[in-house]
Backbone as JSON Lines, residues from 0, in Angstrom:
{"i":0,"aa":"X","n":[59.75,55.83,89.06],"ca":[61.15,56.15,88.97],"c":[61.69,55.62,87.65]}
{"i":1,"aa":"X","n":[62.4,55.93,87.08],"ca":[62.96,55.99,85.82],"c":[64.38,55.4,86.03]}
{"i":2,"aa":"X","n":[64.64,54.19,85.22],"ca":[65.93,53.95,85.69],"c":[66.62,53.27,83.92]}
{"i":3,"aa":"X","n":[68.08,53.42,83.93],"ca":[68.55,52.82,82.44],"c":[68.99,51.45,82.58]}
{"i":4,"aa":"X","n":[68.49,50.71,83.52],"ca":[68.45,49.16,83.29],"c":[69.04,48.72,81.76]}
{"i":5,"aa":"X","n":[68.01,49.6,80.83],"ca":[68.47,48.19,79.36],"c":[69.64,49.41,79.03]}
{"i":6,"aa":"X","n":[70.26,50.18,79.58],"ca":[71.01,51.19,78.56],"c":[72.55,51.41,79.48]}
{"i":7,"aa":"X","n":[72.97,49.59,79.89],"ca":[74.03,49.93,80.42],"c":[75.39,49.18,79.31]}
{"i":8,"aa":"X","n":[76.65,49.89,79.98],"ca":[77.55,49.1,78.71],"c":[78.16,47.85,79.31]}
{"i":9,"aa":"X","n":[78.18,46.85,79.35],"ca":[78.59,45.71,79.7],"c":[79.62,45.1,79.14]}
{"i":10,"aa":"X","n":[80.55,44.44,79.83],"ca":[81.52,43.26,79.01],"c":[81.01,42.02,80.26]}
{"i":11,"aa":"X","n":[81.25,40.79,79.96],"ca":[81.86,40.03,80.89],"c":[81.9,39.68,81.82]}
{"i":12,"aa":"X","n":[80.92,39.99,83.04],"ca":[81.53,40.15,84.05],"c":[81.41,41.26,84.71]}
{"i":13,"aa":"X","n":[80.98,42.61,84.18],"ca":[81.62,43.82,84.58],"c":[80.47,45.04,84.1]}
{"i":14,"aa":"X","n":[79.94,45.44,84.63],"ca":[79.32,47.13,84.15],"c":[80.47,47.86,83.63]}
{"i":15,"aa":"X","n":[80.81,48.38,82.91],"ca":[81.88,49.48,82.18],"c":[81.09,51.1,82.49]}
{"i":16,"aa":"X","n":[79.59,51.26,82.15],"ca":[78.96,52.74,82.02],"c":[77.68,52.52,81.56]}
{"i":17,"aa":"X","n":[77.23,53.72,81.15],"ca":[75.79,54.2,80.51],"c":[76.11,54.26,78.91]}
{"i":18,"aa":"X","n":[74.74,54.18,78.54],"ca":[74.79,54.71,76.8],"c":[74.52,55.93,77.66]}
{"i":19,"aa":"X","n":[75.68,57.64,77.29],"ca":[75.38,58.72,77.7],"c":[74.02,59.29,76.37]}
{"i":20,"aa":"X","n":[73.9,58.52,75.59],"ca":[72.99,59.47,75.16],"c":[71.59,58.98,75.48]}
{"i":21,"aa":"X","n":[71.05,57.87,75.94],"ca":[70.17,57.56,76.4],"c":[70.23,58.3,77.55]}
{"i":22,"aa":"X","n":[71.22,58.5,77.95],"ca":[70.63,58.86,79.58],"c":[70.21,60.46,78.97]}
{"i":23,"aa":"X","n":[71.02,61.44,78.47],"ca":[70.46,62.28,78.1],"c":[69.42,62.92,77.34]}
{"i":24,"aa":"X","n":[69.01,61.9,76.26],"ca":[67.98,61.93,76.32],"c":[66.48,61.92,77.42]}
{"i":25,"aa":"X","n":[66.82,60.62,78.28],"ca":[66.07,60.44,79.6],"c":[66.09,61.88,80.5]}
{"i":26,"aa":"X","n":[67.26,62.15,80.45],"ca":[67.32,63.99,81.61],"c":[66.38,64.94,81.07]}
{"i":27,"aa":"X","n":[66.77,64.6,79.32],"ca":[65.62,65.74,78.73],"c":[64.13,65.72,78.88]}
{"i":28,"aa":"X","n":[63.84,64.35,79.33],"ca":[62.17,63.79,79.22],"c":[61.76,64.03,79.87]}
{"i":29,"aa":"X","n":[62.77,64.33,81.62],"ca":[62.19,64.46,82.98],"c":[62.22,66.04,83.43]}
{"i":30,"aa":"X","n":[62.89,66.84,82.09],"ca":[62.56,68.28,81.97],"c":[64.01,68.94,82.73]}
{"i":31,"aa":"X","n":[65.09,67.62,82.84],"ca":[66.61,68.14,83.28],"c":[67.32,69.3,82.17]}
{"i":32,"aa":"X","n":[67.74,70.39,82.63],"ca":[68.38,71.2,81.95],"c":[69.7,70.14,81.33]}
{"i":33,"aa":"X","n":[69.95,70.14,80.16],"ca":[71.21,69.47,79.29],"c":[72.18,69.41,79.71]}
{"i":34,"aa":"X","n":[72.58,71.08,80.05],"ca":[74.27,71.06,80.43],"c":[74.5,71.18,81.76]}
{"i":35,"aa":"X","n":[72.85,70.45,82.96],"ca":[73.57,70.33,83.86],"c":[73.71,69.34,84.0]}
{"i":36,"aa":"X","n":[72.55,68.34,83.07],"ca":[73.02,66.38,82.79],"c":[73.95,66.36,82.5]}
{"i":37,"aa":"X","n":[74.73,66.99,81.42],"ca":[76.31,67.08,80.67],"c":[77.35,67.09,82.08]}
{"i":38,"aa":"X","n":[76.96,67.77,82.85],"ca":[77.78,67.95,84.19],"c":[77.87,67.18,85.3]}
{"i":39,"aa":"X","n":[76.76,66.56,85.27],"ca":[76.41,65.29,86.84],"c":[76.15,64.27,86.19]}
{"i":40,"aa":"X","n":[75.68,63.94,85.27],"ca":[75.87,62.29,84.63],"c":[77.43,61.55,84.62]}
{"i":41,"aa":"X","n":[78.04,61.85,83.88],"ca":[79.53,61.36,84.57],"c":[79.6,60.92,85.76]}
{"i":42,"aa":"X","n":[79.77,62.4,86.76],"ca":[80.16,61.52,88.22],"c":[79.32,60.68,88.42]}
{"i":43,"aa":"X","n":[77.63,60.71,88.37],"ca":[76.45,59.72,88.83],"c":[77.33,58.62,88.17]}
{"i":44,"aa":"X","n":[77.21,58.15,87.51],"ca":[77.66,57.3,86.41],"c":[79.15,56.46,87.05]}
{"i":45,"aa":"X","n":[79.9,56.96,87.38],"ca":[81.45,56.43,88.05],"c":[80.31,55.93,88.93]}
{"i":46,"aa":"X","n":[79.94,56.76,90.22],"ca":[79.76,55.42,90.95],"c":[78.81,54.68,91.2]}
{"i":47,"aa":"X","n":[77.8,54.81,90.14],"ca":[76.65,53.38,89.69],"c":[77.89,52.49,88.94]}
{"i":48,"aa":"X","n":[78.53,52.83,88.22],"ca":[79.53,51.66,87.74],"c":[80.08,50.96,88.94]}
{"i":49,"aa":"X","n":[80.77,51.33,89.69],"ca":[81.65,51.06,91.21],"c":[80.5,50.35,91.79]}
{"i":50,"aa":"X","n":[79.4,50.79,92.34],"ca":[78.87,49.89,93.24],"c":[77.94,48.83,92.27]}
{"i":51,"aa":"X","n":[77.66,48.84,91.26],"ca":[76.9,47.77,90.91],"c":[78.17,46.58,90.61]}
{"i":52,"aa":"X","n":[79.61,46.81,90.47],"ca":[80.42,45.64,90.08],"c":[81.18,45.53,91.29]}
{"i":53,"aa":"X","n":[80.92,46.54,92.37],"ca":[81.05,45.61,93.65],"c":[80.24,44.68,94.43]}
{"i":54,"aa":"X","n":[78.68,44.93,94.45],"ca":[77.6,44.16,94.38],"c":[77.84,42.54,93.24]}
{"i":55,"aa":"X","n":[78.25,42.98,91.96],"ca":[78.32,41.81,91.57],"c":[79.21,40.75,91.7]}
{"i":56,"aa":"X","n":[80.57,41.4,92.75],"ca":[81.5,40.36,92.75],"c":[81.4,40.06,93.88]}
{"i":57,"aa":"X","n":[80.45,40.8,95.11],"ca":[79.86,39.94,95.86],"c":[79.03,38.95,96.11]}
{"i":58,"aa":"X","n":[77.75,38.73,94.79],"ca":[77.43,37.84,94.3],"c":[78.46,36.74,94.12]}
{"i":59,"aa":"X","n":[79.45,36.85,93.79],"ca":[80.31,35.45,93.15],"c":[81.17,34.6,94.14]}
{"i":60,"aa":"X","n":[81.38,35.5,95.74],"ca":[81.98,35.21,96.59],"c":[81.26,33.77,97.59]}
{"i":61,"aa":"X","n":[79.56,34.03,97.0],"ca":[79.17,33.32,97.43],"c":[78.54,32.12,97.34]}
């Protein structure tokens, strides 16, 4: 499985997103048509942001 571990945008505290062009690049490698990555990376993307910085502030609760 293929995942962008090193290709996320970070501040602080906080996931912000993806480098979108790594990821598109990555869609292209796995033989994803462009403009339908152009189309579902975004939403994927909102909520890998959402749940990985809800995961992490559950980490801190504890």
């Amino acid at each position: 499985m293929q995942r962008l571990g090193g290709q996320l945008r970070v501040t602080p505290g906080a996931v912000i997103g993806w480098d979108m062009g790594a990821a598109l690049v990555l869609a292209g490698a796995l033989g994803v048509n462009p403009m339908i990555a152009g189309e579902l990376l975004p939403e994927i993307e909102a909520v890998m942001v959402r749940k990985l910085n809800e995961q992490m502030e559950g980490g801190r609760d504890g």
